[in-house]
FIKOLBA-569611 format. One line per field, with one value per residue (C-alpha): y negated, x, z negated. Coordinates in nm, 3 decimals. Layout:
BEGIN
py = (Y / ...)
px = (X / ...)
pz = (Z / ...)
//
This chain:
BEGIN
py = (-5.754 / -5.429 / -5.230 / -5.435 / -5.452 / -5.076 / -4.945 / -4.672 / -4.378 / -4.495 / -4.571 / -4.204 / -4.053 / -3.852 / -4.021 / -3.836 / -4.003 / -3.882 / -3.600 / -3.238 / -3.250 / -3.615 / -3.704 / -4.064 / -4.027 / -4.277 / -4.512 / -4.702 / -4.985 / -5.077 / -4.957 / -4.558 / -4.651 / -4.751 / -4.413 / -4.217 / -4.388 / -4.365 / -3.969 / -3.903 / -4.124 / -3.919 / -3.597 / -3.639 / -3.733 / -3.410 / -3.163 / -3.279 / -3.234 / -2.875 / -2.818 / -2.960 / -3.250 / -3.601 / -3.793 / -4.115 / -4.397 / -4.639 / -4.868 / -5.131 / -5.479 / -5.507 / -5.357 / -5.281 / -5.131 / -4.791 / -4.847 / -4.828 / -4.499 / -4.359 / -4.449 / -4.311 / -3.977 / -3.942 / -4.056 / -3.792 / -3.513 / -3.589 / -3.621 / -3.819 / -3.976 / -3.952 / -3.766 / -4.054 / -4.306 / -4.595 / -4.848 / -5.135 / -5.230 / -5.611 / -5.940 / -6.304 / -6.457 / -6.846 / -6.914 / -6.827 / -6.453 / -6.563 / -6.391 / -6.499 / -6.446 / -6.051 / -6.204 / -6.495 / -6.453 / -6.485 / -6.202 / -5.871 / -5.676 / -5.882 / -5.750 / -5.405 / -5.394 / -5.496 / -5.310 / -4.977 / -4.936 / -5.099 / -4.884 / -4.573 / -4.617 / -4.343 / -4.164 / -4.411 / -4.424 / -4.488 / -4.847 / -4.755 / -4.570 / -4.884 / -5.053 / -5.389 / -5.584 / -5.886 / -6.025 / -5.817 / -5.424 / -5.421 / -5.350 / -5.064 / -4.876 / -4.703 / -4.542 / -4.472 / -4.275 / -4.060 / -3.959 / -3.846 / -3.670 / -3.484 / -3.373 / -3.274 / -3.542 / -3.566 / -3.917 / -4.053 / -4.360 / -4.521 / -4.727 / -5.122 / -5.259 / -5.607 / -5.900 / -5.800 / -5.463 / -5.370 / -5.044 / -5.165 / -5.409 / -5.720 / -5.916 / -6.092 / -6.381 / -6.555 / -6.566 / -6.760 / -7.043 / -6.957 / -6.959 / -6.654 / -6.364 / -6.482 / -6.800)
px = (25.454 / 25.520 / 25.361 / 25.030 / 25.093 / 25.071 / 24.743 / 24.555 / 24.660 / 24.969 / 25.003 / 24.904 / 25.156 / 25.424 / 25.762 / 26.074 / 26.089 / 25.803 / 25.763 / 25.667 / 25.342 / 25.263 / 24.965 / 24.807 / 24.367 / 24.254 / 23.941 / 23.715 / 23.677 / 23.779 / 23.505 / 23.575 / 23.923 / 23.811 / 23.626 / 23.923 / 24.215 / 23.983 / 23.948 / 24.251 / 24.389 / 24.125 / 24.243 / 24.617 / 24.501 / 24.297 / 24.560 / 24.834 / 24.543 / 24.478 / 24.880 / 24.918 / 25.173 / 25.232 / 25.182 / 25.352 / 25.185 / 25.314 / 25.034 / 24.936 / 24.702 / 24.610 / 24.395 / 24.180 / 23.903 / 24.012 / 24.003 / 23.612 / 23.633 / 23.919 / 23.687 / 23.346 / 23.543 / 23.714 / 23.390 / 23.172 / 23.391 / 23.464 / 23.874 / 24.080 / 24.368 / 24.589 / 24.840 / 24.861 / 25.162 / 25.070 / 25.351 / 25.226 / 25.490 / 25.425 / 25.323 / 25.278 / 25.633 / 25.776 / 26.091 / 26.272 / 26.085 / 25.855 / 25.510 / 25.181 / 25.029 / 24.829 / 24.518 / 24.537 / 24.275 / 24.566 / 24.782 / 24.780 / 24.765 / 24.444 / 24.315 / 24.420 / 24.235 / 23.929 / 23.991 / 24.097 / 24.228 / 23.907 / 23.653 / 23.723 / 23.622 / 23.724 / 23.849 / 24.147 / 24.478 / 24.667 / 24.744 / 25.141 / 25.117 / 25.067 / 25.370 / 25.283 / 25.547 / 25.653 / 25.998 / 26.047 / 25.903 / 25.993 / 26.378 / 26.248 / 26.082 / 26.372 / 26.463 / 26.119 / 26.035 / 26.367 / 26.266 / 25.916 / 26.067 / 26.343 / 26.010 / 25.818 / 25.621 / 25.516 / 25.593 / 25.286 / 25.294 / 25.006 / 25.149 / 25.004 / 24.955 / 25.035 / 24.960 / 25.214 / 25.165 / 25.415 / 25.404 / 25.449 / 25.686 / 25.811 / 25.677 / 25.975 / 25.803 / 25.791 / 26.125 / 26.149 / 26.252 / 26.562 / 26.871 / 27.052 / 27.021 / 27.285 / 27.044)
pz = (-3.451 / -3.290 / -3.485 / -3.510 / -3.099 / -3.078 / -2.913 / -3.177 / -2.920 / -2.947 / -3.314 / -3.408 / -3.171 / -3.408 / -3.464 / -3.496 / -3.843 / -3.999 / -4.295 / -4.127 / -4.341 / -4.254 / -3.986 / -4.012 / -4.055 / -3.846 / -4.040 / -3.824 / -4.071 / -4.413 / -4.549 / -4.450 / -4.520 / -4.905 / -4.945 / -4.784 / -4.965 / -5.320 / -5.301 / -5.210 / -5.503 / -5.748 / -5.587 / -5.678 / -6.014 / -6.031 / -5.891 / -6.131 / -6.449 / -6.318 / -6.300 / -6.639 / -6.491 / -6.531 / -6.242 / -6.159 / -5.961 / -5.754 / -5.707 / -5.473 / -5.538 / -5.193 / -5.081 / -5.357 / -5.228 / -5.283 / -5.657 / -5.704 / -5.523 / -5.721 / -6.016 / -5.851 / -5.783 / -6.099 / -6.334 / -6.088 / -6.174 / -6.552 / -6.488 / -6.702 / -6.619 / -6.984 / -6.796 / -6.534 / -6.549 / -6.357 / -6.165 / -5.994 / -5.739 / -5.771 / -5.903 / -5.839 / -5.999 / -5.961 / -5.813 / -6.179 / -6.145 / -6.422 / -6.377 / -6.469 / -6.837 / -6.755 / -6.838 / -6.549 / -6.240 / -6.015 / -6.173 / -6.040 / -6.383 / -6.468 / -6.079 / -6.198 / -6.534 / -6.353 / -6.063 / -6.211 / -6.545 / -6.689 / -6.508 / -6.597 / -6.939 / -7.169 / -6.857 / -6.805 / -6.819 / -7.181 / -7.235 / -7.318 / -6.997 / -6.745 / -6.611 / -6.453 / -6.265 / -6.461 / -6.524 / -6.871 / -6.714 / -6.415 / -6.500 / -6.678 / -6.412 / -6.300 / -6.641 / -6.725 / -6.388 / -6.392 / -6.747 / -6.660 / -6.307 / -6.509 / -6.697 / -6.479 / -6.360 / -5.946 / -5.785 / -5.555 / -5.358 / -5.294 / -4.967 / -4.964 / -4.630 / -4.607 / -4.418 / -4.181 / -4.148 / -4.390 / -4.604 / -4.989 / -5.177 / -4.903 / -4.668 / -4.492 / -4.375 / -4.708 / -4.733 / -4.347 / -4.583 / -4.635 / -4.397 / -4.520 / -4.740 / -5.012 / -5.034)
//
C-alpha cells in the first residue's frame, strides 16, 4: 500500500538500499513499458551470445507483454537463445503443490510456450533448457543454477510486478487465510 501510495517524484527518488548502478526508467503506460522491458530482455540475451556465456533467466508470467518484444528484437537481429537457461519463478499449484498438466490454458508453462518459447522459432531456447515451476522441477532449480554459475553462466532477473506491487515470487494477501505462518 505504500509503495503504490508513493507519488512518481517520489517513487524514483534513490533509496539507501538500492544497487550503485540501479536507476528506475519511468514508462508512461504499459505499452512503452512492453517495448522497454522486451529489449532489454533481448539485449541480455545478446550480450551473453557475444561473451560466449550462458545466461540464466528468472522469468516472470505476469506481465507478459514484454515477451512479443523480446521475440521482435531477438528475430530482427537473428540471435538465438541456445545458450539461454530459462527459470520461470512460478505456477498455478492446489493446496497439495500439485501444478497443472503444461499444456492446460491456465498453466503458466502453456502461457510461456505461447508467449515466448514458441515464437522464436528456430531462434529459441532448447527444450532441456526450460525449467517451469511444477511440484517435480522446482526442487531442482537450486542445483541446476549453482552448476551453470560455477560455469560461467550470468544470473538475470526479470522482476514480475504483481497485483500488489510486489517484485517477483509472493503476494501475501493470498495467504490472509491463514492465522499464522506455521499454518
Amino acid at each position: 500500500e505504500k509503495c503504490c501510495a508513493l507519488p512518481t517524484a517520489k517513487a524514483l527518488e534513490r533509496r539507501p538500499w538500492w544497487h550503485k548502478n540501479f536507476s528506475p526508467v519511468p514508462c508512461a503506460s504499459l505499452e512503452e513499458f512492453d517495448v522497454k522491458m522486451g529489449h532489454e530482455i533481448a539485449l541480455e540475451i545478446c550480450r551473453a551470445k557475444e561473451e560466449k556465456r550462458k545466461l540464466i533467466l528468472i522469468l516472470p508470467v505476469g506481465p507478459m507483454g514484454m515477451y512479443k518484444w523480446t521475440v521482435y528484437f531477438l528475430s530482427e537481429w537473428g540471435v538465438d537463445c541456445k545458450h539461454v537457461y530459462g527459470f520461470n519463478m512460478d505456477e498455478w499449484s492446489d493446496a497439495r503443490g500439485e501444478t497443472l498438466p503444461a499444456d492446460d490454458p491456465g498453466a503458466f508453462q502453456n502461457a510461456m510456450e505461447q508467449a515466448f518459447y514458441g515464437p522464436l522459432g528456430k531462434l529459441t531456447v532448447p527444450v532441456s533448457q526450460r525449467n517451469f515451476a511444477t511440484r517435480k522441477l522446482l526442487p531442482t532449480y537450486p542445483e541446476k543454477i549453482a552448476r551453470l554459475r560455477k560455469d560461467g553462466a550470468e544470473l538475470v532477473v526479470i522482476f514480475g510486478i504483481g497485483r500488489v506491487f510486489h517484485i517477483a515470487f509472493w503476494e501475501p494477501h493470498f495467504a490472509a487465510e491463514f492465522k499464522s505462518e506455521a499454518e
